[in-house]
N, C-alpha and C positions, 0 to 999 in steps of 0.2 A: 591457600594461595600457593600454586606453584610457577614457580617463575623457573625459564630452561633454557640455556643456548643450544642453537641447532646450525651444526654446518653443513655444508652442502657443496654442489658443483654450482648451482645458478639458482635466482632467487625461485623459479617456479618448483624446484624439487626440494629446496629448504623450505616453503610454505605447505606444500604437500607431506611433506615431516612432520612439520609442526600439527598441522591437523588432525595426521594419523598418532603423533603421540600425544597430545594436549585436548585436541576436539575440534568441533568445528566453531565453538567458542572464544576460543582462544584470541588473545589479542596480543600484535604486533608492536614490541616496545621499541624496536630498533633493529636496522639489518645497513651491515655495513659488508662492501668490497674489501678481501683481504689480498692479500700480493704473497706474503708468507710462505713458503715453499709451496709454490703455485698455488693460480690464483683461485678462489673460491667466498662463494656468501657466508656470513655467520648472522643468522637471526637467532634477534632474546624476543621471545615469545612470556606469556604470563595466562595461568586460568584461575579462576575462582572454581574449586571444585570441593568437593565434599570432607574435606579435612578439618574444616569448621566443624559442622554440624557432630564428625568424630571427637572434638575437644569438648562440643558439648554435652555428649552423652558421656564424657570421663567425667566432666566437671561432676554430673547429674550424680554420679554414685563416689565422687571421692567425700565423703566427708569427715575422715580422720588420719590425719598424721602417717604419714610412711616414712620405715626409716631404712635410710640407705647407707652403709658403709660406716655405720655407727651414730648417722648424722640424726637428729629428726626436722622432716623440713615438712612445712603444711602444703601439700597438693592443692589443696581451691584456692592458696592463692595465685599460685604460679598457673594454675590453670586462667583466671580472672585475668593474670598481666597477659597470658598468651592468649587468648579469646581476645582482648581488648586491642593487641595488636594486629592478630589478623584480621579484626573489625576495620581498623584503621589504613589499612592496606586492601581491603575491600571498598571501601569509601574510596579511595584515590583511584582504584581501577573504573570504577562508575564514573568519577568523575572526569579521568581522561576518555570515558565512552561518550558521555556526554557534552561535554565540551567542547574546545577547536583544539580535541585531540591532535596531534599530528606524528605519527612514526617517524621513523628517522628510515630512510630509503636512499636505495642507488639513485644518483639524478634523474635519468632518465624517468623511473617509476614515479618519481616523488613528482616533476612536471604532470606526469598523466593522472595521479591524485590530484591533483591540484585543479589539472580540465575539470575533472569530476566531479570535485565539491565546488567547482565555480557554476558550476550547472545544476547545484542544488540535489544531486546526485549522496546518498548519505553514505556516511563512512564508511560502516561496514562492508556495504556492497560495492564502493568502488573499490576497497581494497579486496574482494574476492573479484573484482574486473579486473583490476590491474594484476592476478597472480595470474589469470588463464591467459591475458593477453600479452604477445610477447614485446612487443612495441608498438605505438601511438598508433599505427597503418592496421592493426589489428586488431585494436581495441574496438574502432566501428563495429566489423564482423561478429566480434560479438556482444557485443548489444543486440545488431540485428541477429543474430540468431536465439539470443534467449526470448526475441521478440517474436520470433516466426513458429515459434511452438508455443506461442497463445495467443494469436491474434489473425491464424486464419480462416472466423469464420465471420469478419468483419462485418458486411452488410448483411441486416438482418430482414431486409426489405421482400428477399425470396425466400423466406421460409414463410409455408402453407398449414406447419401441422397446430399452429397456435393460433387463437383470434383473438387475444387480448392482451398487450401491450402493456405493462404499469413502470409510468417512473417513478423512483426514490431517490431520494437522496437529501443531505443536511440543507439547511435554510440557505437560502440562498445561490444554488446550486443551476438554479437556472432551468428548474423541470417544466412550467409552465409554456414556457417559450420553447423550448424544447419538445414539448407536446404540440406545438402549432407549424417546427418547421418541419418533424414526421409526417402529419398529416399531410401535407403541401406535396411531400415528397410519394405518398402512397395513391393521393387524388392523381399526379402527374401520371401515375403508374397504372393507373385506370384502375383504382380499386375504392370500391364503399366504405368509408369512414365512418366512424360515431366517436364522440368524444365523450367520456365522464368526468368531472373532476370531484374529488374528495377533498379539495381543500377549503374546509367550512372553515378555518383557523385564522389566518391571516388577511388583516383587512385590506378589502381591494383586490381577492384575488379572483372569485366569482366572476366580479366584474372583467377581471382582464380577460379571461378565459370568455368570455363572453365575446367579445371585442372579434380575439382571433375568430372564435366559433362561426360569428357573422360575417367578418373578412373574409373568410374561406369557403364559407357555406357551407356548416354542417352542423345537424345536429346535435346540441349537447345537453348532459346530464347534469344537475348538481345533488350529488347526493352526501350524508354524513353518518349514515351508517352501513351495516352489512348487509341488512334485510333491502336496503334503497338501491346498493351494487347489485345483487342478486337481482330484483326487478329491471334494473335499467341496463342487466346485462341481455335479459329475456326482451328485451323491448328493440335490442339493435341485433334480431336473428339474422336479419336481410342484409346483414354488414359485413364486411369482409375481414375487417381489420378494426379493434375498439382500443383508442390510446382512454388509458388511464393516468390521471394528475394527481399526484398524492401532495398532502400537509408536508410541506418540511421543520424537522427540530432537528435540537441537539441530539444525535444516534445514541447518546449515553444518558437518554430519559425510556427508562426500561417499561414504560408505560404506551410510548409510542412502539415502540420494537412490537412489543404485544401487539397493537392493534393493527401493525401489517402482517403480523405472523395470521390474526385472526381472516384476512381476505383469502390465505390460501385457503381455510374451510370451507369456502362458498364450493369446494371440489372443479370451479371452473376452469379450462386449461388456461396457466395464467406466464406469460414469458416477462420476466423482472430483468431491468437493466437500470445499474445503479449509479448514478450521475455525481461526477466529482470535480468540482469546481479547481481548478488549477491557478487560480488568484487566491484560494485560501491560504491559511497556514500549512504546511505538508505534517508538523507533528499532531495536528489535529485531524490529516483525514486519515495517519497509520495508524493513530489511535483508537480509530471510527472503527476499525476494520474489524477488531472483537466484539462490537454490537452489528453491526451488518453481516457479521460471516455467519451470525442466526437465520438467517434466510435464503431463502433458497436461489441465491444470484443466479442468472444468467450470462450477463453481461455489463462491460462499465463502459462507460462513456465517459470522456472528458469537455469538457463546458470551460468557455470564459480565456481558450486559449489567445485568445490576440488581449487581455488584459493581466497576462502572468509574461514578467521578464524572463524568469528560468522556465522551465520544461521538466527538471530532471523531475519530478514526483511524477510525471507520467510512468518514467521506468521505476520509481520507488513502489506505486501502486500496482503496475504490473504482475511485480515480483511476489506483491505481498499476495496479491487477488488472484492470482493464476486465471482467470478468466478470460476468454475475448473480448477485443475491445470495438463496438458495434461502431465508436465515429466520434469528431470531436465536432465543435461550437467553435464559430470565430467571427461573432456578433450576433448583433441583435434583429436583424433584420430579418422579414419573413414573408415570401418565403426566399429560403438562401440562408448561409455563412452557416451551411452544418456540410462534413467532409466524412465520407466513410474510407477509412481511412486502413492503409495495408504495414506490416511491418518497415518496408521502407521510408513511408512517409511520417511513421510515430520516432523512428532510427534518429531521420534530419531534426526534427522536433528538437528532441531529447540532447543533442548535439550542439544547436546551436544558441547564439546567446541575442535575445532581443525578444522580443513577441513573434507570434506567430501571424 
């Protein structure tokens, strides 16, 4: 554990210190305004770095007695109290990561932390927002700029070089419905639909999917394995555009993972857009992201926004996804209440506080 004060002219170039000397790791314990023969920031910064792991490779090979200055003092133990300290100061650094951390900040910044994580915005990132932005009036611009270099190739309605569409995403996530207000939107568009779904799993979904199918007028598939996708992809050659309705589970059942990894085998060209529910938990969908980032994403979608108070996991996911964001969901109705949506419109989102 190294913990270090850094002074500076202003807090953007004491963060930029900190970085370049600690890492991009590092966490901010306290940054105060000094007055003191002019004025300047003094940030304590702290990292968890590799100085552990060096006690434990002493520990590993002390195991006799050294004497120093005539003394004999036992090494494993003192190595044992200092491991055990800096285990104990590693738990505390995790735990102000975890918790309602909070730095100690010039007012100003510490209001604009505070927008941040009232919008559900997580720690870390808004305190790398609030170091690039220099006040409140700035902090928009970037958001919207970390927004506009991955999110402009939003509607995915004109691209010609794919014919088949698959959504994913965890239970719940709102794929089904989401597959009926595509189609809605690609019929309007003068284009030939087929619909498949794969969700043999969840009772009553067949039947929903049906519902819309008839609603809409079009064909649809229900298939449960690979060999049925491959047939009933050969069977809608006449079709412009084939949505696909996948099973949702928990992303950290590695059995499911497999058996969407297994669709791209069919070698068919297949455009994946991965649907994230924003009434969910947010530590459950950043968590999702190490089982999803197994596949070959396209694009994310956000779903369920007029039933999430906050927004900010839109920019949390964003960040973590790098992907484009093809449109979000804001009901249930069909067809309607889906938005392809461009950086400025996911900016106000993210920003403000209420539903969408």
């Amino acid at each position: 554990m190294r913990i270090k004060k850094i002074q500076a002219k202003n807090f953007r170039q004491a963060l930029s210190l900190v970085k370049k000397e600690l890492g991009p790791d590092a966490v901010i314990l306290s940054s105060e305004d000094k007055k003191e023969n002019g004025s300047y920031v003094e940030v304590t910064a702290a990292i968890d770095d590799a100085v552990e792991t060096n006690v434990q490779e002493q520990y590993a090979v002390a195991s006799a007695p050294v004497t120093v200055s005539g003394d004999t003092r036992t090494s494993g133990n003192e190595m044992v109290e200092l491991k055990q300290e800096m285990q104990y100061l590693r738990e505390c650094m995790e735990s102000m990561r975890s918790s309602c951390f909070e730095p100690k900040l010039p007012e100003e910044r510490k209001n604009m932390f505070h927008f941040l994580r009232e919008r559900s915005i997580k720690d870390d990132l808004a305190l790398k927002l609030i170091e690039r932005a220099a006040d409140s009036d700035e902090l928009r611009s970037v958001i919207h700029n970390d927004l506009s270099s991955i999110t402009g190739q939003g509607n995915t309605s004109d691209k010609n070089d794919r014919r088949a569409v698959m959504l994913i995403g965890p239970t719940g996530s709102g794929k089904t419905t989401t597959v009926a207000k595509l189609a809605s939107q690609a019929i309007r568009e003068g284009k030939k639909v087929g619909l498949i779904s794969m969700d043999t799993y969840k009772v009553g979904a067949a039947e929903q999917i049906r519902i819309y199918a008839r609603m809409i007028g079009l064909p649809l598939s229900v298939v449960s394995n690979i060999e049925s996708l491959q047939k009933s992809i050969k069977g809608y050659s006449d079709r412009d555009v084939i949505f696909i309705d996948t099973a949702g589970h928990n992303p950290s059942d590695s059995e499911y993972i497999g058996r969407l990894k297994q669709i791209y085998e069919t070698g068919y060209p297949m455009e994946t857009q991965l649907l994230l529910s924003t009434s969910s938990d947010n530590d459950f969908l950043m968590e999702s992201h190490k089982h999803y980032n197994a596949l070959p994403i396209d694009y994310v979608a956000f779903t369920k926004t007029d039933e999430a108070v906050k927004l900010g996991s839109i920019y949390n996911l964003c960040r973590l996804y790098q992907k484009p964001v093809a449109y979000i969901t804001n009901g249930q109705r069909v067809p309607g209440n889906i938005e392809f949506v461009d950086s400025n419109r996911l900016t106000n989102l993210i920003l403000r506080t209420g539903s969408a």
